[in-house]
N, C-alpha and C positions, 0 to 999 in steps of 0.2 A: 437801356443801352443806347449809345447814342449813337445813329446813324455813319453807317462810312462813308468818309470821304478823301479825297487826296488832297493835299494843304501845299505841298511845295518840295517837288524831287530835287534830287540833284540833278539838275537838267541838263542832258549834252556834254556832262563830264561834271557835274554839280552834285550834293548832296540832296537828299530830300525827307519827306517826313508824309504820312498819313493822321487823321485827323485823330482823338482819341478811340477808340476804341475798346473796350472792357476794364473792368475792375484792376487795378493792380492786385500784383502777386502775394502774398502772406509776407510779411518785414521777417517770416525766419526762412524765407527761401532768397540765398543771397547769389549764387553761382549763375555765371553770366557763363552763357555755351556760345562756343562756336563752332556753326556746324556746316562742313567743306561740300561745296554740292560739285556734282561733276567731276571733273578732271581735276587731278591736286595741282596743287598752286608747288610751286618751289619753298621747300622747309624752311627757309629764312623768311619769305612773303607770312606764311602762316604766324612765324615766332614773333614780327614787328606786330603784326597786329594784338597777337597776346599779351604781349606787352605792353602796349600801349592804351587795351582797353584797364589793364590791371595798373596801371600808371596813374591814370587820369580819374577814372571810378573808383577805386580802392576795391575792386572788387574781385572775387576768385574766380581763375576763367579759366575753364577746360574746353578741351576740343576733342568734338568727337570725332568715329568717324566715317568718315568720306559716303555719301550717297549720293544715285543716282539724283540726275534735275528732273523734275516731275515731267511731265508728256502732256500733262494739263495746261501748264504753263507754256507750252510753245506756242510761236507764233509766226506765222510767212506775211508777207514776202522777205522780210527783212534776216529771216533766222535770230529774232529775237527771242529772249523769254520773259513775260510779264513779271514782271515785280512783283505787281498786289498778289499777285498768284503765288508767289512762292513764298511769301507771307503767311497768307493761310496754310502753307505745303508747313511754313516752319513751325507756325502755332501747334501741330500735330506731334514736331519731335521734340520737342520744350521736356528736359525730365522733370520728374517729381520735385525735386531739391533744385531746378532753377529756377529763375528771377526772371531772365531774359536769356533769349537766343539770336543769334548773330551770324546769317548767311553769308558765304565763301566762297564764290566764285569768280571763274576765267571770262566767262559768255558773257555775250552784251545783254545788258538787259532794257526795260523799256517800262513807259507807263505812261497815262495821258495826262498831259500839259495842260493847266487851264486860263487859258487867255483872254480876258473880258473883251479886250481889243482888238483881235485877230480872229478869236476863234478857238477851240481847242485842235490839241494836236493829238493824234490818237493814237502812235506810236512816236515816243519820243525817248531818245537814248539815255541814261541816266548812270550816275555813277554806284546811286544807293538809295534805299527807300525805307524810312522805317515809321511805326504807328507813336504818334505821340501819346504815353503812359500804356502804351501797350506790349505786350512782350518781344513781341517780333522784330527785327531789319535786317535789311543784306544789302552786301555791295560787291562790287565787281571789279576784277583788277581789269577788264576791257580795255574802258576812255581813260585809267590810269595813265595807261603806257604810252597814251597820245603827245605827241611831241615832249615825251620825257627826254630825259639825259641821257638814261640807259635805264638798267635793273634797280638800281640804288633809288635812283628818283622816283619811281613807277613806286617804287615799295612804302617808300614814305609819303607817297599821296595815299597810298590804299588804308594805312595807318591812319593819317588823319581820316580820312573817312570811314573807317570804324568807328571811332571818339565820336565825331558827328552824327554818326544815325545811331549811335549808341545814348548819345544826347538827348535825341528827341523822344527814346522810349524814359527815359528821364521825365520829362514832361516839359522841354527846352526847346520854344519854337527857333526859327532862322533871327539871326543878331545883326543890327544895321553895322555893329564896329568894327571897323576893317581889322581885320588879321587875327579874330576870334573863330578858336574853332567853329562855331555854330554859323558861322558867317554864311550866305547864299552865295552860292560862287555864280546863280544866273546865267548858264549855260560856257561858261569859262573854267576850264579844267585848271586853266595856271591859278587861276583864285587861289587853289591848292597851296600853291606856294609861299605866299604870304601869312600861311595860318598858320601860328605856335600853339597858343595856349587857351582853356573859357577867359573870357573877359571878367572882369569884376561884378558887371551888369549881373552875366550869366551865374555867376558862381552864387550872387545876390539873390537872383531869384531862386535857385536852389536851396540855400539855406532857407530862407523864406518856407519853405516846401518841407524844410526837417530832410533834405538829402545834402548834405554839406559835404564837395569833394574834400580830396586829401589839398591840402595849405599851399605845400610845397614838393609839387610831384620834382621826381628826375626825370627831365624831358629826353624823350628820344632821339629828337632828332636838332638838328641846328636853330637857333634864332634866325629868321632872314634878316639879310640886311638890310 
């Protein structure tokens, strides 16, 4: 097993990814969970993401429900909760018949930044964290709603950043091509904005991999202009 490590969150409002981490799952465990931690998000917040992860993966996504955020995971001064931590929290509720599971939270979350140039950052606010070929990611409607439009716009960043750290348990690092889901938004929430769809690159390397999304999803949300 190959050592953990963090590869590249979504920083300060960005998406992110863990390094790989175990075996993948059996190819007849196909159901992708997602599981609401904390406080519930608003039933429309919960249904874009459903949607959107069943849109872009092709795959069957149930939601469970709702539990408590681990107490493990907390952190001061900031009132954050560790990512990698709730990673591990999620590896524990994965059913039998999933593939991957997909954390759902309000609360900001956090994990360390690693900066060859600077330094590392040892609580850094993030939008999403998930292990690349691993079962686990979660993200947070927090940095969402950071200079959103309103409710509408918060929801479809939260969306795309499901698709995103759902990617990376894919086995799909960060994409240099602007406006690809997989894109790093490098500590810029509006990045968000300009992401539709995988790029060709991405979708390439996936087939490559024998995981080939759906051709021609119906996307959820608008083209930007």
């Amino acid at each position: 097993m190959r050592r953990r490590a963090f590869v590249g969150a979504v920083f300060a409002g960005a998406a992110g990814l863990v390094a790989r981490a175990r075996p993948l799952r059996a190819a007849t465990r196909t159901v992708l969970y997602i599981q609401p931690l904390g406080d519930a998000l608003a039933a429309a917040d919960v249904a874009l993401v459903k949607t959107a992860l069943a849109t872009f993966l092709g795959s069957e996504v149930r939601a469970l429900p709702s539990v408590a955020l681990p107490a493990a995971a907390y952190t001061r001064p900031r009132a954050r909760y560790r990512a990698e931590k709730l990673l591990d929290f999620l590896d524990t509720r994965l059913p039998s018949d999933g593939a991957r599971i997909l954390g759902l939270t309000g609360v900001d979350i956090s994990t360390t930044k690693t900066d060859t140039t600077k330094g590392d950052v040892a609580d850094w606010g993030v939008l999403g964290l998930g292990r690349i070929d691993g079962a686990a990611s979660v993200i947070s409607e927090f940095r969402c709603r950071m200079k959103s439009r309103g409710a509408a716009h918060a929801r479809e960043r939260l969306a795309k950043v499901a698709v995103h750290e759902a990617g990376h348990t894919l086995g799909l690092p960060h994409c240099p091509t602007r406006g690809c889901l997989m894109e790093d938004a490098e500590g810029h929430v509006a990045t968000c904005d300009r992401e539709y769809d995988f790029c060709a690159r991405c979708r390439g390397q996936l087939a490559a991999a024998g995981r080939a999304l759906p051709a021609s999803p119906r996307i959820p949300w608008p083209r930007p202009a």
